[in-house]
C-alpha positions as CSV (number, residue, x, y, z in Angstrom):
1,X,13.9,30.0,30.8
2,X,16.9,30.4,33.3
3,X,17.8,27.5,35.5
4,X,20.3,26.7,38.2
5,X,20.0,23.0,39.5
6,X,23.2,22.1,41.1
7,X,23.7,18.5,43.1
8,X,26.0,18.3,45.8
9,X,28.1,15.4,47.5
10,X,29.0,17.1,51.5
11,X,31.2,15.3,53.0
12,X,32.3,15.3,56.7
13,X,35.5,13.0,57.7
14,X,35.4,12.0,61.4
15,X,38.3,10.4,63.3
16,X,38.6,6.6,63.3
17,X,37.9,4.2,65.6
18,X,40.9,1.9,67.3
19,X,40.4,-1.4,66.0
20,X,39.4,-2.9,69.5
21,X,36.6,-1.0,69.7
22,X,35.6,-1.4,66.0
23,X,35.6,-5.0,66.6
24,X,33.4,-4.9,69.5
25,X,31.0,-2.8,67.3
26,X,30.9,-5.3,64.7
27,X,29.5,-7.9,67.4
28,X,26.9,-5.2,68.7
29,X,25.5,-4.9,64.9
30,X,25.3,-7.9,64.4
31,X,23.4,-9.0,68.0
32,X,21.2,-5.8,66.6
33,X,20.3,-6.7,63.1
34,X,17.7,-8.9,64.0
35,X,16.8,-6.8,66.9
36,X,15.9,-3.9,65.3
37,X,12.2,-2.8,64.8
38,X,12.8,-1.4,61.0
39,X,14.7,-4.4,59.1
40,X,13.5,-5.3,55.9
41,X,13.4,-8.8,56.1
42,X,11.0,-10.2,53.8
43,X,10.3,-8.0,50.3
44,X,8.2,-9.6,47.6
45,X,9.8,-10.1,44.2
46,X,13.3,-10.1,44.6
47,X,15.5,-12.3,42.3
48,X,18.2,-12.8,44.3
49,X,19.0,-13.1,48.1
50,X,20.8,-10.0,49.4
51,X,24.3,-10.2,51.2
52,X,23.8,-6.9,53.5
53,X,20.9,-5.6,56.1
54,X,19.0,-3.1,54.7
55,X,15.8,-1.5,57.0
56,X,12.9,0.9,56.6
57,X,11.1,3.4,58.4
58,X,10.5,7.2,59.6
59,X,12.8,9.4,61.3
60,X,11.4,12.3,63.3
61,X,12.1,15.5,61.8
62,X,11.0,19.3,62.9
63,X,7.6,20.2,64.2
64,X,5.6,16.9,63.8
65,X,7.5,15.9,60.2
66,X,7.9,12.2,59.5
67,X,10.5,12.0,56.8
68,X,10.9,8.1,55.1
69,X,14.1,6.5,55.0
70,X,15.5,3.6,53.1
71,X,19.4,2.6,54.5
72,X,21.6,-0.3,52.9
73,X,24.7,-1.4,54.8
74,X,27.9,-1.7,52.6
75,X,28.6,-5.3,51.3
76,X,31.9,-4.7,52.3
77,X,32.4,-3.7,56.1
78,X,29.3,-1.8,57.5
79,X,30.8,-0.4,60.5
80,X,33.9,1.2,59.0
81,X,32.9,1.7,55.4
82,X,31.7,5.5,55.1
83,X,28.1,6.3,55.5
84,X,26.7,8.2,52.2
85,X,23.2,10.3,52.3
86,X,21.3,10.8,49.3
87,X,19.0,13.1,48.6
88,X,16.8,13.6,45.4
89,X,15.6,17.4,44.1
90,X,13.0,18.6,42.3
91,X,11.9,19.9,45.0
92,X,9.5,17.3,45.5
93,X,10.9,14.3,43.7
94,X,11.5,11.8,45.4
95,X,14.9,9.8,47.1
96,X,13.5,6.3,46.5
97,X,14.2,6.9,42.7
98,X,17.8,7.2,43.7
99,X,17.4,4.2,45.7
100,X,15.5,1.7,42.8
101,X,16.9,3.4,39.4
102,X,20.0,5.2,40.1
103,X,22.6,3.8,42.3
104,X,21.1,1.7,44.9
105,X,21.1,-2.2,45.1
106,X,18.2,-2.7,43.3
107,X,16.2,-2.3,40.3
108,X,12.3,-2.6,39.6
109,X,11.6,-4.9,36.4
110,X,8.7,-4.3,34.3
111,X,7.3,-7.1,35.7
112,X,7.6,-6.2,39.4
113,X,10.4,-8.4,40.1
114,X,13.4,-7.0,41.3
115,X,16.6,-8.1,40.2
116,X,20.2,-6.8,41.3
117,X,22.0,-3.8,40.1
118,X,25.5,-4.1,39.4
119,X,26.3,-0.7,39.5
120,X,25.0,-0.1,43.2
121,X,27.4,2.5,45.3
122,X,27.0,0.0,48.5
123,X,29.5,-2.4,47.4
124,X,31.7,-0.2,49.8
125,X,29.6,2.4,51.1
126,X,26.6,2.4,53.8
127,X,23.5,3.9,51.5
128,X,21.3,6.2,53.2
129,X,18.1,7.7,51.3
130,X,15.8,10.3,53.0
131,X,12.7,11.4,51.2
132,X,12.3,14.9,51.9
133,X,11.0,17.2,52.4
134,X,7.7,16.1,54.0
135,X,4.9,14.9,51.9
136,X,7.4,13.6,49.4
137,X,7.1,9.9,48.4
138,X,6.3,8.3,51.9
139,X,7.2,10.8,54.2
140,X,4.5,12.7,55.9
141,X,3.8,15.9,58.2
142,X,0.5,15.8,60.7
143,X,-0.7,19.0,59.8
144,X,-0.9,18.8,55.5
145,X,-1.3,22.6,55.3
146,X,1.8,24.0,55.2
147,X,4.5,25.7,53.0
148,X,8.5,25.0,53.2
149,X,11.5,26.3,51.5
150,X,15.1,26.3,51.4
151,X,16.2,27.0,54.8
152,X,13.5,24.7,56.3
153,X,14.1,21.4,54.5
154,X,17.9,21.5,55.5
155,X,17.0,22.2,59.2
156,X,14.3,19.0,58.5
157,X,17.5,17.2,56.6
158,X,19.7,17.9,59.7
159,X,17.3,16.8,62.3
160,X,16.1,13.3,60.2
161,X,19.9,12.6,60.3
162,X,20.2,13.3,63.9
163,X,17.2,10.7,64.8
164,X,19.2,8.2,62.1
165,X,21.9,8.3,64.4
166,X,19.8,7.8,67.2
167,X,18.4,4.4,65.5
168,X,21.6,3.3,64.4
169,X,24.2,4.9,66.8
170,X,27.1,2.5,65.7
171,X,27.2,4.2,62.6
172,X,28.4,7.6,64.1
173,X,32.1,7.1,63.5
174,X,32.0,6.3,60.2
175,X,32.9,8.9,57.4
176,X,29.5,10.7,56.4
177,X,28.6,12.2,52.7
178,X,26.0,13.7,51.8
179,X,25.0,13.1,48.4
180,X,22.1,14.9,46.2
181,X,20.9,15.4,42.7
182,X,19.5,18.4,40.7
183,X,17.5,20.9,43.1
184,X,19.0,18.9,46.5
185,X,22.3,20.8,45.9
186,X,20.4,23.9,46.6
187,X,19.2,23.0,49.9
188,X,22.4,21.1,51.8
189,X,24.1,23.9,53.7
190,X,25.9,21.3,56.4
191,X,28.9,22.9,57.1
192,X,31.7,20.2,56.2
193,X,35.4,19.8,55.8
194,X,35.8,17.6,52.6
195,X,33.0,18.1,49.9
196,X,32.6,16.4,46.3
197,X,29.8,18.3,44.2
198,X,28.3,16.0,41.2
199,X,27.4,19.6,40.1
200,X,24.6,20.0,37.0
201,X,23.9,23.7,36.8
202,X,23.1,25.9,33.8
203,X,22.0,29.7,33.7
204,X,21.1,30.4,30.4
205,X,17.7,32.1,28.5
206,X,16.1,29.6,26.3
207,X,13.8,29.5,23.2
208,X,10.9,28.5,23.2
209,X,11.7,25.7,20.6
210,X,14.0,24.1,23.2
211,X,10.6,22.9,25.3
212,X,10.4,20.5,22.5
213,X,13.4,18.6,23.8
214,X,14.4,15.4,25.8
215,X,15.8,17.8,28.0
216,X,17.2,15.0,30.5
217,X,18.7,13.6,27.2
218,X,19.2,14.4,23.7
219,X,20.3,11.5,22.0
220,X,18.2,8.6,24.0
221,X,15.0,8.3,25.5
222,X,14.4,8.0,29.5
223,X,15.6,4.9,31.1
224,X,13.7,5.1,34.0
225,X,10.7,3.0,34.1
226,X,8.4,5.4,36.4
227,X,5.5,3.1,36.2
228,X,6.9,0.0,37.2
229,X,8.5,1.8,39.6
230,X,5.7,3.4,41.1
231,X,3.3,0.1,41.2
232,X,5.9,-1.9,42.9
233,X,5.9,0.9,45.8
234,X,2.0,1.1,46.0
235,X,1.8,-2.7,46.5
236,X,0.3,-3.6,50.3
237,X,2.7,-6.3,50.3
238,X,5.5,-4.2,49.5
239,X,4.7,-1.3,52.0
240,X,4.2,-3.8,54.8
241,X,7.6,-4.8,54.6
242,X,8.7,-1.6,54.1
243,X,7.1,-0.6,57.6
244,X,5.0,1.8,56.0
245,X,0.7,2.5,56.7
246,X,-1.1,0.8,53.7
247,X,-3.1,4.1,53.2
248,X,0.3,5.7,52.1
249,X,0.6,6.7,48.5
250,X,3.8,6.7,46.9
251,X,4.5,9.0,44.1
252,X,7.4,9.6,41.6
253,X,7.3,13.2,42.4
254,X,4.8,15.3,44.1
255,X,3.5,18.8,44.1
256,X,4.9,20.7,47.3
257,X,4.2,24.0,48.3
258,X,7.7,25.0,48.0
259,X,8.9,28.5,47.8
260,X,11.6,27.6,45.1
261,X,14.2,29.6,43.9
262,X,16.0,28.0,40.9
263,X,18.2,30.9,39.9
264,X,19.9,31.3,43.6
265,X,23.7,30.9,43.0
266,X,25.7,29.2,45.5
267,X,28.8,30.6,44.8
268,X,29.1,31.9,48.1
269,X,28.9,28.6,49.6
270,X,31.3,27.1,47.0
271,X,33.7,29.5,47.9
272,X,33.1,29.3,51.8
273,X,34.2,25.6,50.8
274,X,37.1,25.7,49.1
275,X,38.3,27.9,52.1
276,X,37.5,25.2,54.4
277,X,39.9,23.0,52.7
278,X,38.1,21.1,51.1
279,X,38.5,18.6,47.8
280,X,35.8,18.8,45.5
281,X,34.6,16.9,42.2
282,X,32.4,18.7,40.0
283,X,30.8,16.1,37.0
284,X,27.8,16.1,34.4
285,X,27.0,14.1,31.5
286,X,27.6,15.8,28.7
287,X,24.0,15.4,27.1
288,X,22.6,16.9,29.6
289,X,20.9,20.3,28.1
290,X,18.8,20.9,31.4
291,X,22.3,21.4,33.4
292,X,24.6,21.7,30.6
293,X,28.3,21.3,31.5
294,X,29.3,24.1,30.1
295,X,27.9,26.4,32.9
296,X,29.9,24.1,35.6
297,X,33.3,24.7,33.5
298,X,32.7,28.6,33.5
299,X,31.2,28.3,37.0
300,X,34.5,26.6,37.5
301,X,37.2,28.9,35.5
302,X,35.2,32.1,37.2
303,X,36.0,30.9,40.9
304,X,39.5,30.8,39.9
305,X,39.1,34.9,39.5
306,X,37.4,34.9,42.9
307,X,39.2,37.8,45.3
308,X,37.4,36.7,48.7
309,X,40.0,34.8,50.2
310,X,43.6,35.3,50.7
311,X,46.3,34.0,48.0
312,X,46.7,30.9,49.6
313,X,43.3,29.4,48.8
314,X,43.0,30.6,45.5
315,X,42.5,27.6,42.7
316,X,45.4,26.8,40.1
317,X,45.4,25.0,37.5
318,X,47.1,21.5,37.6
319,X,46.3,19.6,35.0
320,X,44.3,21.2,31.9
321,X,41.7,19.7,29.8
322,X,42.3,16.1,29.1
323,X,40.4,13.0,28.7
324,X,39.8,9.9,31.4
325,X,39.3,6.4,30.6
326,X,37.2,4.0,31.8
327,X,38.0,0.2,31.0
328,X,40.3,1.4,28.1
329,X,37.3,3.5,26.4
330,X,37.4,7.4,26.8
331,X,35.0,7.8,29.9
332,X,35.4,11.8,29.3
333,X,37.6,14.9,30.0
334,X,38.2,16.6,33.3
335,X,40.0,19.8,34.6
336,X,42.1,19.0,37.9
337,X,42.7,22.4,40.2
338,X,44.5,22.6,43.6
339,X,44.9,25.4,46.4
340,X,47.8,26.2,48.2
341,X,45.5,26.1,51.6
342,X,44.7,22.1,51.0
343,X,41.9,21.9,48.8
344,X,41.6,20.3,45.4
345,X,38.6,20.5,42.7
346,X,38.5,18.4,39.7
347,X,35.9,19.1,37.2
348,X,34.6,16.1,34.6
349,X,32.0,15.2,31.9
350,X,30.7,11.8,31.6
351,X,30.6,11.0,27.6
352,X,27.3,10.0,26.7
353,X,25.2,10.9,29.9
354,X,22.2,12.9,30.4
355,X,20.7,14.8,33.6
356,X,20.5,11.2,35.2
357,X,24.4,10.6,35.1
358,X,23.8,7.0,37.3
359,X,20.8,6.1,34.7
360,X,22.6,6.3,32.0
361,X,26.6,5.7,32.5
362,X,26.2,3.7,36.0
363,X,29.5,2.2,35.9
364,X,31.1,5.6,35.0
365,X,29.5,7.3,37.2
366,X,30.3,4.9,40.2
367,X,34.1,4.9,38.8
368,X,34.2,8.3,39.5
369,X,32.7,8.3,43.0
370,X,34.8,5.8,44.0
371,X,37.9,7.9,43.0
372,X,37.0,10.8,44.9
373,X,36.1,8.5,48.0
374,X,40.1,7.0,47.3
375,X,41.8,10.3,46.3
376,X,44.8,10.4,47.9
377,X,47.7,12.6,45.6
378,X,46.1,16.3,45.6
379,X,48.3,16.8,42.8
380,X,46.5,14.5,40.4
381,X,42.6,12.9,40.5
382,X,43.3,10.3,37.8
């Protein structure tokens, strides 16, 4: 079959705050923490007592959509670290697996205890995870009966993120990415001025004999443990604090009436951009045979023969196929490409890592995150 699945990190930089006024929001969060009608301040199980807010709840999307969210202030400093989105694909799978066994704080034992996850992206970051679109984990529409595609779910996306910032409105200076995995990518068309794409795509006719594979991974099996996962969600005690309706179901993934196109490229939008001025990071594991990493490199090498744009934002080459380390191992290779308009695009694999990059390298994965967030020579990414 052909497939396109593509996950994208949009980023939008806004000016920062003097640090008089940061200060005074700092005291207005934390009058507000204990304030504010969606905290999670009891949740059953935990191992360990967190050192950052997190809260719960619905935001109010497009025509009568409740979309569930799940935010988790930065360890660090909430009100100036940057504010990250993340957003799972599928269409229909959903965000809370992002949350609970990618790169959030925590992580569902087998037991139902939940312990603490090393790895988590909020060490420095504010976490955000929306479950969209609407009947997709926890998040609900009034009328059931309905179809949605594309265009719809990023106008829902927009609009959930505009009643976010209406809950937590000291959060509206802070630098804002949007993060997604897999189908997400397909269906975040938020204009921005700084993007970093954790891009999986592959077009490419398979066998039939290829059905027959671990297609998230080849050499290991899935590291995910759905059921545990899923039970914990479903427990009364665990919705309750999650301020969700006890008659919600949670689901790993459900079936959406979704008029899906797999095979659309987005080379447009890549290319729109890169002429914004953007800098861009392009990864996949390179296990991954559902999104092999070969179709980002070619995706890659063709939109450096792209004649859309004027000279000056054409990609060059800067530093050629060579391979990054992570704690003195080789973490994988990476292609680094710059414009003469601004932007900068670095393309890497992850050695070892399937469709779920954060499953199954965390710490490699969060390494590289972290260097786009720090990037500051656009001459070099490593």
């Amino acid at each position: 079959m052909s497939l396109l699945n593509i996950a994208a990190i949009l980023s939008t930089m806004t000016a920062s705050s003097s640090s008089s006024i940061q200060q005074s929001q700092h005291l207005i969060s934390n009058m507000n923490h204990h304030n504010h009608n969606d905290l999670v301040d009891d949740l059953i199980g935990l191992n360990f007592r967190p050192n950052f807010h997190h809260y719960s709840g619905f935001l109010s999307a497009l025509n009568d959509v409740y979309l569930h969210y799940w935010f988790f202030e930065s360890q660090q400093n909430p009100l100036n670290d940057p504010l990250v989105l993340w957003l799972n694909g599928g269409p229909g799978c959903s965000s809370l697996v992002g949350a609970l066994a990618e790169n959030g704080p925590f992580r569902i034992n087998s037991n139902l205890t939940v312990d603490y996850n090393p790895h988590t992206w909020n060490t420095n970051v504010n976490m955000l995870y929306i479950e969209t679109p609407a009947q997709v984990g926890f998040s609900y529409k009034l009328d059931q009966n309905y179809q949605t595609n594309d265009n719809e779910t990023a106008h829902m996306n927009l609009a959930a993120l505009k009643s976010f910032y209406r809950k937590f409105p000291n959060f509206i200076q802070n630098d804002f990415y949007i993060t997604g995995e897999s189908y997400a990518g397909i269906f975040i068309p938020i204009d921005c001025k700084q993007e970093s794409i954790h891009d999986e795509l592959l077009l490419k006719n398979w066998k039939e004999s290829s059905e027959k594979l671990n297609k998230l991974m080849i050499s290991l099996p899935c590291a995910m443990d759905e059921h545990a996962l899923t039970h914990w969600l479903n427990k009364k005690s665990v919705k309750k604090s999650l301020h969700v309706p006890s008659k919600f179901h949670w689901s790993f993934c459900n079936k959406v009436d979704y008029d899906r196109n797999e095979t659309k490229s987005v080379r447009t939008e890549i290319e729109r951009l890169i002429d914004s001025g953007i800098n861009g990071l392009l990864y996949a594991g390179d296990l991954d045979v559902v999104c092999n990493f070969l179709g980002i490199q070619w995706f890659v090498d063709d939109l450096l023969l792209k004649e859309s744009i004027d000279d000056n934002n054409k990609l060059r080459p800067m530093i050629n196929h060579t391979y990054w380390k992570y704690n003195g191992q080789i973490g994988g290779f990476y292609k680094h490409y710059t414009t003469d308009g601004g932007s900068n695009l670095t393309f890497a694999t992850i050695r070892g890592a399937g469709h779920s990059t954060a499953v199954d390298k965390p710490a490699e994965t969060k390494y590289l995150f972290y260097k786009f967030l720090n990037q500051k020579n656009s001459d070099k990414f490593f």
